[in-house]
N, C-alpha and C positions, 0 to 999 in steps of 0.2 A: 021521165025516167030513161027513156033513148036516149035523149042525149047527154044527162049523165055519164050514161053507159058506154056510147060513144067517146067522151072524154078518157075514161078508164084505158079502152081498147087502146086509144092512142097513145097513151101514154107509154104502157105494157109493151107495144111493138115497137116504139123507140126506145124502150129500156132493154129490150131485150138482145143478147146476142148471140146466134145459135152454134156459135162455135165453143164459146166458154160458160163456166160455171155460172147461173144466177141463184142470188139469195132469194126464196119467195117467200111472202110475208103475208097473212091473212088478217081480215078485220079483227080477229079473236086474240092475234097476236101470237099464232102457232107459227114458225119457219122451217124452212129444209132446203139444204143444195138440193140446185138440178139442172140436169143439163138437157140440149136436146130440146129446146119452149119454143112450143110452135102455137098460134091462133088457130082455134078451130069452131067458128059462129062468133055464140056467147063466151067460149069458154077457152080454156088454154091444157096443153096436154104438155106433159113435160119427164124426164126420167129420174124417178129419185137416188140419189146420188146413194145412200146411207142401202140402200135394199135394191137397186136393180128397178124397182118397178114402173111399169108408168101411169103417169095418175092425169085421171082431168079436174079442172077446178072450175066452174066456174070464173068469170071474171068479177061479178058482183060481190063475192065474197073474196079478193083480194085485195090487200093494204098497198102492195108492190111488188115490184119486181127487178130487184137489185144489181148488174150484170158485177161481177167480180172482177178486178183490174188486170187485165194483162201484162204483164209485165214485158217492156220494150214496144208496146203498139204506141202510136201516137196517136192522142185525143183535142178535139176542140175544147178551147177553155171555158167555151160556152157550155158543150157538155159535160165537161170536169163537175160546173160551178151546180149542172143539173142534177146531178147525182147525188153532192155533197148537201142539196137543198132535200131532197127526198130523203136522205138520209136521216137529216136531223128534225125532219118532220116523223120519222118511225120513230128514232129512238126517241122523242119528247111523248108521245103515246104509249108505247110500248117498252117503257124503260124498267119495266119491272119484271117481264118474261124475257126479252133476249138482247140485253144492252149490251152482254161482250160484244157477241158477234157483229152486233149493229159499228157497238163502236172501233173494231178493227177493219171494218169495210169503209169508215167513215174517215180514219185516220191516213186508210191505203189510197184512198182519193185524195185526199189530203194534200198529202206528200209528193202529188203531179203538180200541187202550184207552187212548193215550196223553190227557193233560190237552193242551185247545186255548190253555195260557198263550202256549204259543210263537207258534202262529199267531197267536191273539190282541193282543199286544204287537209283535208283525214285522210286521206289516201298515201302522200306522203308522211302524214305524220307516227300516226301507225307503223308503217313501216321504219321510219328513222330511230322510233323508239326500240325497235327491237331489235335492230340493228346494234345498235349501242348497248344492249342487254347483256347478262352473260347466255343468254338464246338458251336455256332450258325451260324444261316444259310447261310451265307457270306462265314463260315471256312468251311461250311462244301461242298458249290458250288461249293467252291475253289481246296478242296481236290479232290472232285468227279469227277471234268474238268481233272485235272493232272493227275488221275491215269486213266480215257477214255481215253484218249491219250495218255498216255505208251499201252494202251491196242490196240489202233487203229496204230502203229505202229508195235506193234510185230505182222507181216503180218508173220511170221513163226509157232504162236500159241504157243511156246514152255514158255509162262510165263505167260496163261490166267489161269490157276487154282492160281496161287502167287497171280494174280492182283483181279482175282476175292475174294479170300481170303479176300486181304487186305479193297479192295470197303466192306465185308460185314461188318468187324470189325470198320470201319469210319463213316457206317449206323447204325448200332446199337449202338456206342455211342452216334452219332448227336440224334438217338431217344431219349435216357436215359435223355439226358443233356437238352433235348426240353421239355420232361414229368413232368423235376423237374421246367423246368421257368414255365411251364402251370402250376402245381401243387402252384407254388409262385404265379400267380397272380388271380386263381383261389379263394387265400383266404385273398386277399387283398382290403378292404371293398370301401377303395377311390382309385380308378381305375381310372386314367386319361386317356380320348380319345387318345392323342397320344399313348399312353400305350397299349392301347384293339388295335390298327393299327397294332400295332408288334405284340401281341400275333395275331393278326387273321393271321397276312401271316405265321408266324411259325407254326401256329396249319395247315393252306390251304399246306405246304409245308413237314410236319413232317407226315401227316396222310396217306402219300403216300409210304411210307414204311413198315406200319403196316397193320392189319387186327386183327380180332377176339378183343377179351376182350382189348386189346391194344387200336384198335381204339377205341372202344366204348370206354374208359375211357378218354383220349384223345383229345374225345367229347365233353364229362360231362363236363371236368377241363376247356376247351374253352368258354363252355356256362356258365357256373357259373361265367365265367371273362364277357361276356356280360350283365349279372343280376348284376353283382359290376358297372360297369360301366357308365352302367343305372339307380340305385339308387343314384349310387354318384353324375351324374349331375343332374340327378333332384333336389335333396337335394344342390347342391350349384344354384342352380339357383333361390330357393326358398329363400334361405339364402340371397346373393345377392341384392337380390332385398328388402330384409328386410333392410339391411346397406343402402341402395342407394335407396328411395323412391323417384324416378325421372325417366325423361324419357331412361336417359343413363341405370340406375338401371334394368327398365323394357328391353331395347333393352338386351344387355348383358343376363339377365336369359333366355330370349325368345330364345335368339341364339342358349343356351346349349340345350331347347326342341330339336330344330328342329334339332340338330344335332342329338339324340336321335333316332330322325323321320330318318335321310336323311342318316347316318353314323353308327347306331349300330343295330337297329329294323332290324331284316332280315324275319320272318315272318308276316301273315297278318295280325294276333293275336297282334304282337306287334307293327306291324303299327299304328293300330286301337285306340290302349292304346294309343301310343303315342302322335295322335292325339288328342284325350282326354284330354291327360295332358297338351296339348299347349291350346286349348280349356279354359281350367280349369284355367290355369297362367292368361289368359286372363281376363275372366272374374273377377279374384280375383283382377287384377292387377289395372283396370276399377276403382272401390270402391277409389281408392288412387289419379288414374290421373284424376280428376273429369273435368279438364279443358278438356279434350281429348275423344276423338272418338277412339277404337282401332278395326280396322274393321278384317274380317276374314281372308284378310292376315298378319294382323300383325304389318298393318299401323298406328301410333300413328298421328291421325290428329287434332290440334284444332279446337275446334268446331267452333270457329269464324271463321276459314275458311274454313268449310265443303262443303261448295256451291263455293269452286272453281271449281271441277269438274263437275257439274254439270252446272253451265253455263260458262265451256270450252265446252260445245257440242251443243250452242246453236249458236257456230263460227267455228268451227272445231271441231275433233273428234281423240280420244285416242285409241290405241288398242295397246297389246302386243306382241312379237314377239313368235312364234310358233317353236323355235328351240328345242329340248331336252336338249340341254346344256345353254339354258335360265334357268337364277336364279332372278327373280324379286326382286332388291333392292331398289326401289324408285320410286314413284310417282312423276311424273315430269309433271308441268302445267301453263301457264301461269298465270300471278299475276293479270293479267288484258287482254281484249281485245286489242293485237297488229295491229288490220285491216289488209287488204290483205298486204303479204308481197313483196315487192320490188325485184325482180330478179336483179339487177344491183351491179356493185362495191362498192355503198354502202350502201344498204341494210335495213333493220330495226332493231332495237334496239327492243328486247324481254327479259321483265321483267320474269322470272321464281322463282319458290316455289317447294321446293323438300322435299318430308318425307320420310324418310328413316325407311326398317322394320328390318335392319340387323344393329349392331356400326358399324361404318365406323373407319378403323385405321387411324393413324393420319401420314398426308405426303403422301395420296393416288392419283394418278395423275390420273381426271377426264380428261373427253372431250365430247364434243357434236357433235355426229354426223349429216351430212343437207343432204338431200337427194333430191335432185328433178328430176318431169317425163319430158319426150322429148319426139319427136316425132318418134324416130327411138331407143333411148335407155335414160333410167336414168342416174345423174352421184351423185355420194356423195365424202364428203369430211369432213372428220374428225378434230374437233380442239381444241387443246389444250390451258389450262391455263397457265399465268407465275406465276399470285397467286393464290394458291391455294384455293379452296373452302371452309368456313368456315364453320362446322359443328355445331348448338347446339341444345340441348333439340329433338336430332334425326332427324332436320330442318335446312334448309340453303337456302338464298338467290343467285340467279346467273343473271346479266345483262348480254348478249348476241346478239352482231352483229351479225346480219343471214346478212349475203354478200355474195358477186358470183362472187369475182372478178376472181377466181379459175377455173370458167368453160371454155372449150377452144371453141375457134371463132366459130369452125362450127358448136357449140351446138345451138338446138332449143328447147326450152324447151315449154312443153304444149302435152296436149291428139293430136294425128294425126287427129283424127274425129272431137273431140270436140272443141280442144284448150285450154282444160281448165286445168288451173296450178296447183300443189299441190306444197307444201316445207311440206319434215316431219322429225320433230325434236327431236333427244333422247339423252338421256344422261347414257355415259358409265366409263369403268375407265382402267386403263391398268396394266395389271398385272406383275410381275418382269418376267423378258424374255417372255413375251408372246406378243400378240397382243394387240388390242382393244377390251373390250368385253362390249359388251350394258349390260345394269343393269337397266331399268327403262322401262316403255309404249311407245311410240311414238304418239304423237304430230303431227298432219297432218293439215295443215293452207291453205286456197287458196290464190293464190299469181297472182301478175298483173307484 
């Protein structure tokens, strides 16, 4: 058993190095960094990396003790070859509790015997590729990934002043080539929203390389694309709606406000304006749609039907959904008084009126969500149209089976105290690869 133990010991203080990081690895097959592995008798004392603490171990109850690769020391390849042998003696035991780790220690070793052709030849290449690029920011994430990784690789260090070289030369043109697209759209009067997208993540992306008189100009050229931006849809939204004195006319300029509001305005200053301006479209817009109500969100309602929501709450009651990622696009209310609604297979038939404060694209796949309470949990259920909903004048009619045939046997539906039923009804739409997303108030009915 000494000399077992003996064997162990030695091993440990030639694998150890009290300057860097070791892996240590117990017969059980439990690990943790630590730094600081000093011999003390039988046992070893060491600082856990993950907690501060320092722990003794036994030497009989360890597997190994793994020193971590320094990067730029030079190693004999005799002790490379000693490493990568212990290595693959852990992971082939203990490959079922901690084989990442095993095998990124094993790969880091590795990679000291491998030939530097690769780095060698990628170092220029990398660079010539991007070089020849149009150097936005794609070419330039692109180049940046490749040459981090010849760098994360040369675990010998002997090709970090090349790489870092190269990394500074790929920065400094991605700058140059980012200054002159800011400087272009910076003096381009009709600045489309898509457009100020891409300059803002290139400016969010390019300003990261810079400092002093650079950034700040940098800046300038970003925010002068924000003021085109924002001149230009205000002026096409006023335009717009001069071509198109209708409701579609009004929805479409309203939309470029608020995108103003919701998509370029960054300060409270400019919030504020832009509120104002949607404000402003509003009331100008009013003068034109004389048949119509346009209320403060934006709702174009005709006035002959302005008292449907207000005696919708004289039978039920409306409220919105409180998500942050709620974007209210329609008033959604019944056309008339449905009476209580039928919990069964077949349901009631609910006439609906929808106004819309956003255009609606054309081929947009609605649905109305039903929700009802139980006594132990709610259940909802979502549904779809086969024809689609017909859009005009910002307005659209929807007849709607509210049915249950969908709910499973051992639902009870009703308050557990009270008994008393709700159905609450909304209306959302579903976006390409996404979910359902509600767009409208809800509609809450008492049901028998």
């Amino acid at each position: 058993m000494k000399k077992y133990l003996g064997i162990i010991i030695s091993i440990i203080c030639v694998s150890v190095n009290l300057h860097a990081d070791q892996y240590i690895v117990t017969n059980e097959g439990k690990a943790t960094w630590a730094v600081g592995t000093t011999k003390k008798g039988d046992s070893i004392v060491y600082t856990e990396k993950s907690t501060g603490n320092e722990v003794t171990v036994p030497i009989s109850d360890l597997d190994g003790v793994i020193p971590k690769v320094k990067r730029g020391k030079k190693y004999s390849e005799e002790y490379i070859q000693k490493q990568i042998a212990k290595l693959k003696k852990l992971r082939t035991k203990h490959r079922k509790k901690i084989l990442r780790p095993l095998n990124q220690l094993l790969q880091e070793w590795e990679m000291l015997l491998k030939p530097s052709e690769e780095i060698e030849t990628g170092i220029p290449r990398f660079e010539s590729v991007f070089m020849g690029s149009p150097k936005d920011t794609a070419d330039f994430k692109k180049a940046h990934m490749g040459l981090g990784m010849l760098k994360y690789k040369d675990m010998r260090g002997a090709y970090t002043q090349k790489i870092d070289d190269a990394l500074k030369r790929v920065q400094d043109a991605y700058v140059v080539a980012s200054m002159s697209r800011l400087a272009s759209w910076s003096k381009n009067t009709k600045l489309e929203l898509a457009q100020f997208h891409v300059a803002k993540k290139l400016h969010a992306e390019a300003v990261q390389y810079v400092d002093g008189a650079t950034k700040t100009k940098a800046t300038a050229l970003f925010e002068q694309a924000r003021v085109n931006t924002t001149k230009h849809l205000a002026q096409s939204a006023g335009v717009h709606f001069a071509k198109n004195k209708n409701v579609d006319g009004y929805l479409h300029g309203y939309d470029m406000l608020r995108k103003i509001k919701d998509e370029v305005a960054e300060t409270e200053v400019d919030q504020e304006a832009a509120v104002k301006r949607m404000d402003d479209y509003r009331g100008k817009v009013a003068r034109y749609l004389s048949a119509y109500t346009i209320d403060e969100k934006g709702f174009p309602i005709p006035k002959k039907e302005a008292s449907l929501m207000s005696d919708f709450k004289q039978y039920g009651s409306a409220y919105v959904y409180t998500s942050d990622t709620f974007v209210e696009q329609a008033v959604f209310v019944p056309a008339k008084n449905p009476g209580a609604i039928r919990v069964n297979s077949m349901g009631t038939p609910i006439k609906f009126r929808i106004f819309f404060n956003h255009p609606q694209p054309a081929g947009r796949d609605y649905g109305v969500r039903v929700s009802i309470n139980g006594t132990e949990y709610s259940k909802s259920q979502v549904f779809t149209f086969t024809d689609p909903i017909k859009v005009t004048n910002g307005n659209a009619d929807l007849t709607f089976q509210c049915q249950f045939s969908w709910l499973p046997d051992d639902f009870v539906p009703g308050d557990p105290e009270t008994g008393r039923k709700y159905v609450s009804v909304s209306l959302g739409y579903k976006p390409e690869n996404a979910g359902w997303k509600p767009m409208s108030n809800v509609c809450r009915f008492t049901a028998n």
